[in-house]
N, CA and C atoms of all chains as a GROMACS GRO file, in nm:
protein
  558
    1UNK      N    1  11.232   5.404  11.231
    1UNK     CA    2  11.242   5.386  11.377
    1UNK      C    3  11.231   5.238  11.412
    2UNK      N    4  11.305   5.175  11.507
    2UNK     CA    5  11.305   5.063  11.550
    2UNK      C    6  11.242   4.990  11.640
    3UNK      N    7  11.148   4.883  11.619
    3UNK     CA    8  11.046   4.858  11.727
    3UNK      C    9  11.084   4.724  11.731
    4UNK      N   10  11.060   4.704  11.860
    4UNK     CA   11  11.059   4.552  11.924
    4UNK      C   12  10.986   4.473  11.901
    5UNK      N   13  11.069   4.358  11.843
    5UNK     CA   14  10.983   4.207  11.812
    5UNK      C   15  10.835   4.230  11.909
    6UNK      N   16  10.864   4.214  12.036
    6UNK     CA   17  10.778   4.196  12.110
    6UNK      C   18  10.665   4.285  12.166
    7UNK      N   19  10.711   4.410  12.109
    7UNK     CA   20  10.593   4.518  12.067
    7UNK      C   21  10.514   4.453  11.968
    8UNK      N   22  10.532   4.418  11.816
    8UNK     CA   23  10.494   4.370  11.710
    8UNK      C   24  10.398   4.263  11.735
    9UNK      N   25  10.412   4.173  11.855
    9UNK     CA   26  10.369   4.080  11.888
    9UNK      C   27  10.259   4.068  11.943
   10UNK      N   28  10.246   4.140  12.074
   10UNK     CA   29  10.183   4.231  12.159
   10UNK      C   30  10.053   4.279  12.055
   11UNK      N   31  10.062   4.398  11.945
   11UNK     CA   32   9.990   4.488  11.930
   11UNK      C   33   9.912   4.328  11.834
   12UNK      N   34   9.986   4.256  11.792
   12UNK     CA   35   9.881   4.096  11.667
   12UNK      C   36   9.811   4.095  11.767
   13UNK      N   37   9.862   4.058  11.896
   13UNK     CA   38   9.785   3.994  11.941
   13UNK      C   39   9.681   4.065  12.050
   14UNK      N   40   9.672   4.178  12.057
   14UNK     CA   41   9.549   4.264  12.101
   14UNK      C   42   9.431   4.242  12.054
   15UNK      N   43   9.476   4.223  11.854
   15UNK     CA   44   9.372   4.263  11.818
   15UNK      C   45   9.344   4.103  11.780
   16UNK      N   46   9.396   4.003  11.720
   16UNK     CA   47   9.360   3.870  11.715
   16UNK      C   48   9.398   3.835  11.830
   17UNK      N   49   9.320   3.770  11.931
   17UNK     CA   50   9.378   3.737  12.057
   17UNK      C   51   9.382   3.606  12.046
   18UNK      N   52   9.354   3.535  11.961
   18UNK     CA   53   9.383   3.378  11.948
   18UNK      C   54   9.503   3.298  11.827
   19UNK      N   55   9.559   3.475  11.817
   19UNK     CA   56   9.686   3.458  11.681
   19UNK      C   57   9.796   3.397  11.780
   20UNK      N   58   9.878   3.289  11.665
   20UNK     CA   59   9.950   3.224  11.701
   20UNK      C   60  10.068   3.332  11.649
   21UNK      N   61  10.167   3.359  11.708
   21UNK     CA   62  10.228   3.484  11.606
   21UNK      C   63  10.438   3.429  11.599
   22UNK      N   64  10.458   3.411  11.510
   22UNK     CA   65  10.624   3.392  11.501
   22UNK      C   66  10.655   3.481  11.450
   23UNK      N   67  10.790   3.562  11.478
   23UNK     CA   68  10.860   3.672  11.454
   23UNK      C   69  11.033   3.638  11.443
   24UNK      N   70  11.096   3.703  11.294
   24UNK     CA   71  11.172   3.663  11.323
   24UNK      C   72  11.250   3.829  11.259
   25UNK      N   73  11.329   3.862  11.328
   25UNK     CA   74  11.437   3.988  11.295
   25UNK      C   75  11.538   3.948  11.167
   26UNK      N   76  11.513   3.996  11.068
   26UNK     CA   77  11.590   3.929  10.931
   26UNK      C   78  11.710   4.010  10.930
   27UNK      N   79  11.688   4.124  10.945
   27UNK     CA   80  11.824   4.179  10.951
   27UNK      C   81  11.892   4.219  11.114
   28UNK      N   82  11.846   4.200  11.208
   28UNK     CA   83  11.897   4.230  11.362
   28UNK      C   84  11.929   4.367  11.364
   29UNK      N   85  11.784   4.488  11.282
   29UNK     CA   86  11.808   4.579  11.337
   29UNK      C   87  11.695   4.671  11.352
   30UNK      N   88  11.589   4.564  11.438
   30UNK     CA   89  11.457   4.640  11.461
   30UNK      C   90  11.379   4.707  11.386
   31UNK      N   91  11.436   4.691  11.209
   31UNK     CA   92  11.339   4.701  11.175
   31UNK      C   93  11.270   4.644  11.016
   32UNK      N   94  11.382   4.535  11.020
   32UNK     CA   95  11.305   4.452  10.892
   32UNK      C   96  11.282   4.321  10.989
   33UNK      N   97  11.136   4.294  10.932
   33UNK     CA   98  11.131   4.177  11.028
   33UNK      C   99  11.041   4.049  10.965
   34UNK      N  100  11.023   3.939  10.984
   34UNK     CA  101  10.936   3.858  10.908
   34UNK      C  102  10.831   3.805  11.004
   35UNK      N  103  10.697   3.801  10.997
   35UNK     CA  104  10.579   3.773  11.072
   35UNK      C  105  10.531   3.614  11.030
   36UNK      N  106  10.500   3.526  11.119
   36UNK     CA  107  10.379   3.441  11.065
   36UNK      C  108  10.275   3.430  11.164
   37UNK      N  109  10.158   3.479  11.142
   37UNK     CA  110  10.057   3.468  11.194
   37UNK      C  111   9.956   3.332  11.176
   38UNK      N  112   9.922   3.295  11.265
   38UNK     CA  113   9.831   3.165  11.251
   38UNK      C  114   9.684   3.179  11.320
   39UNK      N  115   9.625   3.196  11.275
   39UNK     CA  116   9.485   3.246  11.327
   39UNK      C  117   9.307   3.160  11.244
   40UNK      N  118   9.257   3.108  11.376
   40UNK     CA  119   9.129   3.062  11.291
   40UNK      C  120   9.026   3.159  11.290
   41UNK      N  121   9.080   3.307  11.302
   41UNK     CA  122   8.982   3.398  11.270
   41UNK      C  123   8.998   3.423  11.113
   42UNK      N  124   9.074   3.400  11.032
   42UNK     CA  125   9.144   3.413  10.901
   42UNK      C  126   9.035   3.317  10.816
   43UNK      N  127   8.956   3.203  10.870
   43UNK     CA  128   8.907   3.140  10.790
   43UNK      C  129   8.797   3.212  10.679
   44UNK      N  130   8.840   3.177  10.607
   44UNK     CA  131   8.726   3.236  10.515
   44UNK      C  132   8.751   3.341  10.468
   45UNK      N  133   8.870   3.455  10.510
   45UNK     CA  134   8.901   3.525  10.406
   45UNK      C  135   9.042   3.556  10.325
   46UNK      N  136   9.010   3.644  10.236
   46UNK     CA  137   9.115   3.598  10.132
   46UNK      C  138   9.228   3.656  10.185
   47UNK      N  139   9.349   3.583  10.106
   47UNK     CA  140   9.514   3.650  10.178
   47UNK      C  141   9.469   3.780  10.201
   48UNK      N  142   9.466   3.872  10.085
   48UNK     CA  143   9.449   4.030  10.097
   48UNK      C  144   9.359   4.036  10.264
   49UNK      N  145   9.232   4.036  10.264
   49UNK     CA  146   9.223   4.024  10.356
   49UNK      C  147   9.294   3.971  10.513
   50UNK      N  148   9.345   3.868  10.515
   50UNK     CA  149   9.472   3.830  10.608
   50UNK      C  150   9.514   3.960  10.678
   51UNK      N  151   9.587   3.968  10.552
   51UNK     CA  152   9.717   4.048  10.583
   51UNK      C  153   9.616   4.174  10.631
   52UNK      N  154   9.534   4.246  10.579
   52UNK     CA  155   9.498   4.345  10.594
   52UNK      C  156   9.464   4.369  10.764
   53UNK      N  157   9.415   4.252  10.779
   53UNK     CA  158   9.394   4.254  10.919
   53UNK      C  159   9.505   4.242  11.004
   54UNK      N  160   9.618   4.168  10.972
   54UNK     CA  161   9.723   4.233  11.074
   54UNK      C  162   9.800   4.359  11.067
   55UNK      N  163   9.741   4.454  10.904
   55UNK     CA  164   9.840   4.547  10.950
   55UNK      C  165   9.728   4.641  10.951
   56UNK      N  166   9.599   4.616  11.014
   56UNK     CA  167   9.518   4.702  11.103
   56UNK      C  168   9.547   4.708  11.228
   57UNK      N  169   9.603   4.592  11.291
   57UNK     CA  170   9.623   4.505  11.426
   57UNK      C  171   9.756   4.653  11.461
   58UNK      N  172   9.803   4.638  11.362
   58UNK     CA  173   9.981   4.706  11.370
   58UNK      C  174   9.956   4.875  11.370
   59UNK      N  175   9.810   4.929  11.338
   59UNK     CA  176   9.786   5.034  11.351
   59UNK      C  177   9.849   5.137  11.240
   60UNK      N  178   9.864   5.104  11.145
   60UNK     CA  179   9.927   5.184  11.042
   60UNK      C  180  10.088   5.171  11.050
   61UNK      N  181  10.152   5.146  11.147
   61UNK     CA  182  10.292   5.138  11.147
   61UNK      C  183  10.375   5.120  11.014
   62UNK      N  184  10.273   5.002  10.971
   62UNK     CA  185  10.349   4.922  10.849
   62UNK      C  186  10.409   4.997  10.772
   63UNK      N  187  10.508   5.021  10.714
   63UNK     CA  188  10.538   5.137  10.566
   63UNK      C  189  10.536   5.232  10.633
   64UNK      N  190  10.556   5.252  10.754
   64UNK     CA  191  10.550   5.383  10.812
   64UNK      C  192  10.728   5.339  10.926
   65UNK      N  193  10.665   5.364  11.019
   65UNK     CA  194  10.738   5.364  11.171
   65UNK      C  195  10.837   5.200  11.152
   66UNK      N  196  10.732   5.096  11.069
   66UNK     CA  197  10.824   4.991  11.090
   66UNK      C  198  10.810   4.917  10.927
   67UNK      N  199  10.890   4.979  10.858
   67UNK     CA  200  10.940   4.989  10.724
   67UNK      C  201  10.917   4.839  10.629
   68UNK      N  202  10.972   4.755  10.671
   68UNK     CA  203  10.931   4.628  10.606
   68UNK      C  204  10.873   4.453  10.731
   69UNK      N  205  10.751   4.445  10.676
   69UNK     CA  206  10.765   4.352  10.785
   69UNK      C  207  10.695   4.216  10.669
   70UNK      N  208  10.807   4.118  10.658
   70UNK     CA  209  10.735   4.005  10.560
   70UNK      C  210  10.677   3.920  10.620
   71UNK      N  211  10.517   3.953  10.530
   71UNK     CA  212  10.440   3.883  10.648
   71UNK      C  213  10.363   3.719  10.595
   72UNK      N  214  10.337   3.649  10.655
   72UNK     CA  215  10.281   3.504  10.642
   72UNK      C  216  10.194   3.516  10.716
   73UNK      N  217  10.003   3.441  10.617
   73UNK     CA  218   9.921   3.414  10.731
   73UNK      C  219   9.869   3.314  10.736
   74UNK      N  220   9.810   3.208  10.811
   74UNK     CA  221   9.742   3.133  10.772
   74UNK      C  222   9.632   3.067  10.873
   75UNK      N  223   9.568   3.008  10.837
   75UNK     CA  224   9.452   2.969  10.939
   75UNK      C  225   9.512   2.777  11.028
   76UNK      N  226   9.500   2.738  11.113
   76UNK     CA  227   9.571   2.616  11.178
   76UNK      C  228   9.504   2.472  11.125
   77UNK      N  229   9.615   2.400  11.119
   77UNK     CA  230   9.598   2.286  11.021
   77UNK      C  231   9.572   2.184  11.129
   78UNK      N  232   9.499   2.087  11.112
   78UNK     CA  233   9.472   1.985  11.165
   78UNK      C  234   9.623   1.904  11.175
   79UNK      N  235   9.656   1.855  11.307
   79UNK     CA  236   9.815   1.846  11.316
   79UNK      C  237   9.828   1.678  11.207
   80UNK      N  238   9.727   1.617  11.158
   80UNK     CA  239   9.716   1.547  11.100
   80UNK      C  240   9.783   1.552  10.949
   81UNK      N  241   9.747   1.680  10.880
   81UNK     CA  242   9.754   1.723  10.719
   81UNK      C  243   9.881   1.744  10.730
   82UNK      N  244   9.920   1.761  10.595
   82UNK     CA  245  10.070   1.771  10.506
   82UNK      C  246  10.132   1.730  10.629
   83UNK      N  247   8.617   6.102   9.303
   83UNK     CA  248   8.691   6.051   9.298
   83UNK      C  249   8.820   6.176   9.277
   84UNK      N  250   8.938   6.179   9.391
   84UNK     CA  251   9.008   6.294   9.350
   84UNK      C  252   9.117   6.255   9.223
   85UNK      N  253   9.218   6.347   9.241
   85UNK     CA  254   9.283   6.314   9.120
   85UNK      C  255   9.406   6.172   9.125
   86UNK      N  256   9.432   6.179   9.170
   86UNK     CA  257   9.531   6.078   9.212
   86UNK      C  258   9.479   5.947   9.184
   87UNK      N  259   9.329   5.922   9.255
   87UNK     CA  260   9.287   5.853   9.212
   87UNK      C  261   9.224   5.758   9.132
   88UNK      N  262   9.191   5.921   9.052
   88UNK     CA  263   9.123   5.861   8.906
   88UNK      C  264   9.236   5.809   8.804
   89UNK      N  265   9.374   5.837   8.864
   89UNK     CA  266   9.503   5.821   8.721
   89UNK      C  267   9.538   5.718   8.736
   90UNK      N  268   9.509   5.654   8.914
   90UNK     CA  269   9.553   5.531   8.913
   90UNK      C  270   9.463   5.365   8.879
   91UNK      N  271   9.315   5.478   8.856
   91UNK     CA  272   9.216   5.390   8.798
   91UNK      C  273   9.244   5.326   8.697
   92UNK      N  274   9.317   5.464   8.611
   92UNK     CA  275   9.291   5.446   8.482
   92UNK      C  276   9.432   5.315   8.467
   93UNK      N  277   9.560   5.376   8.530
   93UNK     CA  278   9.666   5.268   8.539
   93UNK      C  279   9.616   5.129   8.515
   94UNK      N  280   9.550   5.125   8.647
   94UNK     CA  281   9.464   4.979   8.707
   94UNK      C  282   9.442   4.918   8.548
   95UNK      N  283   9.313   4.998   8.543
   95UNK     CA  284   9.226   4.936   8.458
   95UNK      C  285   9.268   4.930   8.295
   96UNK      N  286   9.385   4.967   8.264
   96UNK     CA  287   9.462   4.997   8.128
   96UNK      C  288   9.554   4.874   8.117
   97UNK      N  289   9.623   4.823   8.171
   97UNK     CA  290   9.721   4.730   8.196
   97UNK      C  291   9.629   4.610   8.268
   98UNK      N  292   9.660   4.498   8.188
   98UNK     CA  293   9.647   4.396   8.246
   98UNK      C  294   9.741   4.284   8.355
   99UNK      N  295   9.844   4.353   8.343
   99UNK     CA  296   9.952   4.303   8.484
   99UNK      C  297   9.999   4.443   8.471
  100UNK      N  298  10.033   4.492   8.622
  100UNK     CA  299  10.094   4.625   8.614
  100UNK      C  300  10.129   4.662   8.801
  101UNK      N  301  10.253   4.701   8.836
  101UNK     CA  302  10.320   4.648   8.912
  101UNK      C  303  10.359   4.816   8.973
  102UNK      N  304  10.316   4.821   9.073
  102UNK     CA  305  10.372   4.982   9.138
  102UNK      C  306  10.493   4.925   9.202
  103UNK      N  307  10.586   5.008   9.220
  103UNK     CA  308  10.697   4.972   9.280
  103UNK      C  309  10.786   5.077   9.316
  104UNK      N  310  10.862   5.069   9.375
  104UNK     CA  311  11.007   5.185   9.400
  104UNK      C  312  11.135   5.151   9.311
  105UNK      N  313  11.124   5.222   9.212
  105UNK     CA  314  11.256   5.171   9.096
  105UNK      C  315  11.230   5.135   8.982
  106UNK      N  316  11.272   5.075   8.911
  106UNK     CA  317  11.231   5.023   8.771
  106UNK      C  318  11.282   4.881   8.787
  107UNK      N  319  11.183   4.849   8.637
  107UNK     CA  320  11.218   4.691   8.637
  107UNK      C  321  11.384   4.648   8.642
  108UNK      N  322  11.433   4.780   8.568
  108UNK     CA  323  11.590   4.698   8.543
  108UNK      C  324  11.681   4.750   8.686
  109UNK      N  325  11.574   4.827   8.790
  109UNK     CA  326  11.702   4.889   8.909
  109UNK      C  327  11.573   4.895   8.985
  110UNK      N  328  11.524   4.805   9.042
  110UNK     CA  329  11.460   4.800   9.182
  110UNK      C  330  11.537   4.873   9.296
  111UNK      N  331  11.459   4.938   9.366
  111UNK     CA  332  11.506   5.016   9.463
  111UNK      C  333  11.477   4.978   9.592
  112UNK      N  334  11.441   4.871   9.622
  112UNK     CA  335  11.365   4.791   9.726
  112UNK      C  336  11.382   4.629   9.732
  113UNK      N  337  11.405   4.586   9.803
  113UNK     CA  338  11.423   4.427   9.794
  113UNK      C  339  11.312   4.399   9.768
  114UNK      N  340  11.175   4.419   9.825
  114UNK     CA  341  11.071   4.396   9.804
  114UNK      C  342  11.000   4.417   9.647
  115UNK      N  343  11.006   4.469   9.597
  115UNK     CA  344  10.997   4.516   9.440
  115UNK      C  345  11.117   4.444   9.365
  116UNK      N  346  11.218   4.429   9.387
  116UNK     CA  347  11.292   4.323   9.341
  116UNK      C  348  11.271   4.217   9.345
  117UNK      N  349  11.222   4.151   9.461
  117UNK     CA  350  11.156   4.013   9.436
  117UNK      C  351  11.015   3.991   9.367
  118UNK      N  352  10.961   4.078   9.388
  118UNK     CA  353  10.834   4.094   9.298
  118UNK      C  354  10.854   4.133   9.153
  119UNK      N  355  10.985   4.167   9.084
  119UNK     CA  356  10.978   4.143   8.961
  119UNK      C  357  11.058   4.013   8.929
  120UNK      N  358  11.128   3.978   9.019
  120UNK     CA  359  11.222   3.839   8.956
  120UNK      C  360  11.061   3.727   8.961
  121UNK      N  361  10.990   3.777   9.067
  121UNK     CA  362  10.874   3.683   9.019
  121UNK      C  363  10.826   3.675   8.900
  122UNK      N  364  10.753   3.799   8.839
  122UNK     CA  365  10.722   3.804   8.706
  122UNK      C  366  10.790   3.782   8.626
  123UNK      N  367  10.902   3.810   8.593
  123UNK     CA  368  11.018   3.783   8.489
  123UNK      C  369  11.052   3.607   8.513
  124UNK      N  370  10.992   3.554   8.629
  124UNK     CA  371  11.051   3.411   8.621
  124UNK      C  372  10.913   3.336   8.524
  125UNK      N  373  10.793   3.402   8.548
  125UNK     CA  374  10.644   3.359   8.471
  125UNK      C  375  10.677   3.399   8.311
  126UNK      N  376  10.782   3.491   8.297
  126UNK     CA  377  10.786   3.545   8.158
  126UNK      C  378  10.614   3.611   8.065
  127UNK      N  379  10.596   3.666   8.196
  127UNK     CA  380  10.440   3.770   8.134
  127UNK      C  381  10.523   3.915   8.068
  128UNK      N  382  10.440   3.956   8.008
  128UNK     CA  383  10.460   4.122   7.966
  128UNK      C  384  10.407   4.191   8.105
  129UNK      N  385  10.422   4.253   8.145
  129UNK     CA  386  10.371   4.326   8.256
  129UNK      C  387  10.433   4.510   8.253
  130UNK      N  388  10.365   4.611   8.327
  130UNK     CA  389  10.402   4.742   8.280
  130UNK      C  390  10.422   4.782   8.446
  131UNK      N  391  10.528   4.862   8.472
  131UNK     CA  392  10.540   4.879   8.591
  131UNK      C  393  10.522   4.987   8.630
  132UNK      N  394  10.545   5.082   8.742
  132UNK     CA  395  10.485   5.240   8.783
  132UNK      C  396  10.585   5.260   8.910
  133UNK      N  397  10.683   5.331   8.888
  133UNK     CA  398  10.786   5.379   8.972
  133UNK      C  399  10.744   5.516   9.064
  134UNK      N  400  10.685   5.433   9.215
  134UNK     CA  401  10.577   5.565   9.318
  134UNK      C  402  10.732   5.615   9.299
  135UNK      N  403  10.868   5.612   9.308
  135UNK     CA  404  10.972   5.710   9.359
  135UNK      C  405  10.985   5.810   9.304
  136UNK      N  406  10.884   5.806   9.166
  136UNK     CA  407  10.911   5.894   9.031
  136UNK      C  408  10.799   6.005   9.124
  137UNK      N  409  10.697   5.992   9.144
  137UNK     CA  410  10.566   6.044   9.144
  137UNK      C  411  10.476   6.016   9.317
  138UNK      N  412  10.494   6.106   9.396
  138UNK     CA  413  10.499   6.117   9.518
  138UNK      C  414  10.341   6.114   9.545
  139UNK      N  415  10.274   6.196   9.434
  139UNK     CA  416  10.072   6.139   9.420
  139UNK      C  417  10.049   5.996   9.409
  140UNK      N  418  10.146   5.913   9.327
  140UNK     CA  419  10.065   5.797   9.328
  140UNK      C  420  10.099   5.697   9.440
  141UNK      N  421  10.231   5.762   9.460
  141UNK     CA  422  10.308   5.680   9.592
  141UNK      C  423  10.176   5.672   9.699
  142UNK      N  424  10.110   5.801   9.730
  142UNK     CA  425  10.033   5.851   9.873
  142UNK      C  426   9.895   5.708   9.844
  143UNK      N  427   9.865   5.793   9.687
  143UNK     CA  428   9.750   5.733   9.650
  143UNK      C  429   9.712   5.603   9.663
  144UNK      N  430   9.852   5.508   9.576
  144UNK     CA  431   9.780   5.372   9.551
  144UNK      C  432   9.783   5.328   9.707
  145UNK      N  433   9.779   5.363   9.821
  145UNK     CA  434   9.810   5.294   9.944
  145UNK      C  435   9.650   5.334  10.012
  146UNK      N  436   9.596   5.467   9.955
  146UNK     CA  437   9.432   5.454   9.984
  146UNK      C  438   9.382   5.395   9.884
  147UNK      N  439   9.410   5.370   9.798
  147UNK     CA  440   9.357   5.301   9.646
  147UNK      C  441   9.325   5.152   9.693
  148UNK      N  442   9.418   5.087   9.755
  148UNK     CA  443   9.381   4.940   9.760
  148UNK      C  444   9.400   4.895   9.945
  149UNK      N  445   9.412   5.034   9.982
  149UNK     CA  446   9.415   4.974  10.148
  149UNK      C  447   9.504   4.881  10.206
  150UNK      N  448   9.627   4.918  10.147
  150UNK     CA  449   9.728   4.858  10.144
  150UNK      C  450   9.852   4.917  10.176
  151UNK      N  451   9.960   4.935  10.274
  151UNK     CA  452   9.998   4.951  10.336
  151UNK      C  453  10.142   5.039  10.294
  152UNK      N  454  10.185   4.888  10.197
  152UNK     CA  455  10.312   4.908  10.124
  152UNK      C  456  10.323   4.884   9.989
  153UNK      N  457  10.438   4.926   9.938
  153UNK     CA  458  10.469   4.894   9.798
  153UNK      C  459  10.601   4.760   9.774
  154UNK      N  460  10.601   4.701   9.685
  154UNK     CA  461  10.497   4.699   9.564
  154UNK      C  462  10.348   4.647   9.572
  155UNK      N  463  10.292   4.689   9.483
  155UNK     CA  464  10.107   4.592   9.490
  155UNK      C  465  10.133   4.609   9.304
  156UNK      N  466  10.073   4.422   9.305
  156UNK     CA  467  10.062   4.375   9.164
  156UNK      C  468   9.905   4.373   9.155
  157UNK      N  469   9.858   4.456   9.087
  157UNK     CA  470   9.736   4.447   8.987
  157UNK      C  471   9.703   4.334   8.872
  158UNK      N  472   9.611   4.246   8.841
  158UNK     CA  473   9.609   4.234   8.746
  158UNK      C  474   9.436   4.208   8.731
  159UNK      N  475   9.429   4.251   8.589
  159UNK     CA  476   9.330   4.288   8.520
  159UNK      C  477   9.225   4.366   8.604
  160UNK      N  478   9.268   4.497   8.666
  160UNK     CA  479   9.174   4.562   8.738
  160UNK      C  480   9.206   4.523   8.900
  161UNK      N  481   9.208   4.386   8.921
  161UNK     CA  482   9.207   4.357   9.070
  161UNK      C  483   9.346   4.358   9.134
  162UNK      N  484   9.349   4.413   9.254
  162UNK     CA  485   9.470   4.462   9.357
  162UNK      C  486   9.468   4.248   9.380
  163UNK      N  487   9.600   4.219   9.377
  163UNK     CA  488   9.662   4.083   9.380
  163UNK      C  489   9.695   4.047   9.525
  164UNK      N  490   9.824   4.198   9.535
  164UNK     CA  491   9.854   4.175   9.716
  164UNK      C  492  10.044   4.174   9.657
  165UNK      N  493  10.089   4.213   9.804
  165UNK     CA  494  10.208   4.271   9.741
  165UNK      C  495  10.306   4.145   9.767
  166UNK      N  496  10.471   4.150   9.757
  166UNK     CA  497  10.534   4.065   9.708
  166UNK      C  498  10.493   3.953   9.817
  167UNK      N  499  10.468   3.926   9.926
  167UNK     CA  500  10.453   3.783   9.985
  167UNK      C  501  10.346   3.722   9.937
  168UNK      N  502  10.269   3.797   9.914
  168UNK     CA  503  10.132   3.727   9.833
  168UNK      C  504  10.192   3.656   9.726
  169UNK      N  505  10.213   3.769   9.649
  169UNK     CA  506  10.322   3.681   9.525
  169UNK      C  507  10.390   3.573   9.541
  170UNK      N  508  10.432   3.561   9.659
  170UNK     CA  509  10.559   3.484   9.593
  170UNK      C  510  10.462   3.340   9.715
  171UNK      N  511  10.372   3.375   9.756
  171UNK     CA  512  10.336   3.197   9.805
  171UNK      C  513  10.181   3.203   9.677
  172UNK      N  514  10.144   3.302   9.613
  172UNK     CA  515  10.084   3.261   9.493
  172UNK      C  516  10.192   3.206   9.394
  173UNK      N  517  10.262   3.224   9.365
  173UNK     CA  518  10.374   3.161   9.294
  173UNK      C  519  10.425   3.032   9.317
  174UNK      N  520  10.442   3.019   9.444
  174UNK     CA  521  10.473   2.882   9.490
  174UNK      C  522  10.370   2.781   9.469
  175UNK      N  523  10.271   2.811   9.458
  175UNK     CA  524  10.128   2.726   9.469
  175UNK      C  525  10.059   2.761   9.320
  176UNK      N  526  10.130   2.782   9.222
  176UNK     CA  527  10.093   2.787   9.069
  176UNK      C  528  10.019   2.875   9.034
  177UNK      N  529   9.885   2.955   9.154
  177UNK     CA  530   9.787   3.043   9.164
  177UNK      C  531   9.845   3.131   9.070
  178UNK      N  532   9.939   3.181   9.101
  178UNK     CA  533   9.970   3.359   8.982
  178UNK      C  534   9.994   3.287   8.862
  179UNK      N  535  10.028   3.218   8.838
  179UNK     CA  536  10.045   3.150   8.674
  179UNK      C  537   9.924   3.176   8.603
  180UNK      N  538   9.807   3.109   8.664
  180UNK     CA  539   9.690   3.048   8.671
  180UNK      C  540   9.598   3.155   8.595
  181UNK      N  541   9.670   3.270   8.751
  181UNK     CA  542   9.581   3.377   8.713
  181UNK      C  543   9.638   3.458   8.638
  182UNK      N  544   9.748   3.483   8.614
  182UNK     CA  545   9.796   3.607   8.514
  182UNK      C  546   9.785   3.473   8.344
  183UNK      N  547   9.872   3.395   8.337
  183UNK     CA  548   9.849   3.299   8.239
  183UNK      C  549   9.688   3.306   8.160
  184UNK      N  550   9.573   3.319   8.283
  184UNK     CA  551   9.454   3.249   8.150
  184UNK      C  552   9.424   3.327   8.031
  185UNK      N  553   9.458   3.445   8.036
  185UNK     CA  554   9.408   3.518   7.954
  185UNK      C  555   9.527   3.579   7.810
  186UNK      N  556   9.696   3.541   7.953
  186UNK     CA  557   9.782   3.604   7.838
  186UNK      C  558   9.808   3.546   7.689
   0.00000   0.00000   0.00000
């Protein structure tokens, strides 16, 4: 089933409300999609963790209702670094 | 521990790289499992793989097994890794070498 970028977006950011969230539709058909989440709630735990937390955020959808979503997370860089 | 679970313990804990996936190594059935073996095959590890398409228990299972969502999920030596994006920015950043490498 096909869900909107901006559903996807919406439900990150309910649950991280300070996630920075980019979305991009890889195939333009609602339902492969690629995520990057940017969040300084992420500090301190591990990717697994990350991710786990946005696809708690997503409510089980993941592998379900919205089939592939490639996801990126990371915590915000001092606009200084790399 | 029910059954499903205990087989995929034993998977886990039997194999020291070992790769659930949809398909086989030589016919991935998933882009996602396809890139997660061109990863391994680019490290040139031995690794043993587990086709959920074959076996609909372990499909259900390994997803309460490691609280994890989707397939593929790379194991190694006992510990759930994280599935192909993990991989492939552990890959980018030498980490999976590191870690599958010290021991092979």
């Amino acid at each position: 089933m096909p869900m909107a970028a901006s559903e996807i977006e919406r439900l990150i950011k309910a649950s991280i409300p300070d996630a920075e969230v980019t979305i991009r539709d890889l195939a333009g058909d609602g339902d492969h999609y690629a995520a990057r989440v940017v969040s300084a709630s992420f500090n301190g735990m591990t990717r697994i963790k990350q991710h786990q937390t946005v696809y708690a955020a997503l409510g089980g959808r993941v592998g379900g209702e919205l089939h592939a979503l490639q996801l990126e997370t990371a915590v915000p860089q001092p606009e200084n670094s790399q | 521990m029910s059954d499903s679970k205990s087989r995929i313990d034993e998977i886990v804990k039997s194999n020291d790289v070992v790769l659930f996936m949809k398909g086989t190594a030589l016919f991935p059935q998933c882009g996602f499992s396809s890139r997660a073996i061109a990863i391994l095959d680019h490290l040139g590890v031995s690794y043993e793989t587990v086709d959920v398409l074959q076996d609909p228990e372990v499909r259900a299972g390994i997803k309460e097994y490691s609280d994890w969502p989707t397939i593929p999920q790379l194991y190694v030596k006992g510990e759930f890794v994280g599935g192909s994006d993990i991989m492939m920015e552990m890959f980018e950043s030498g980490e999976l070498k590191q870690l599958i490498g010290a021991e092979a």
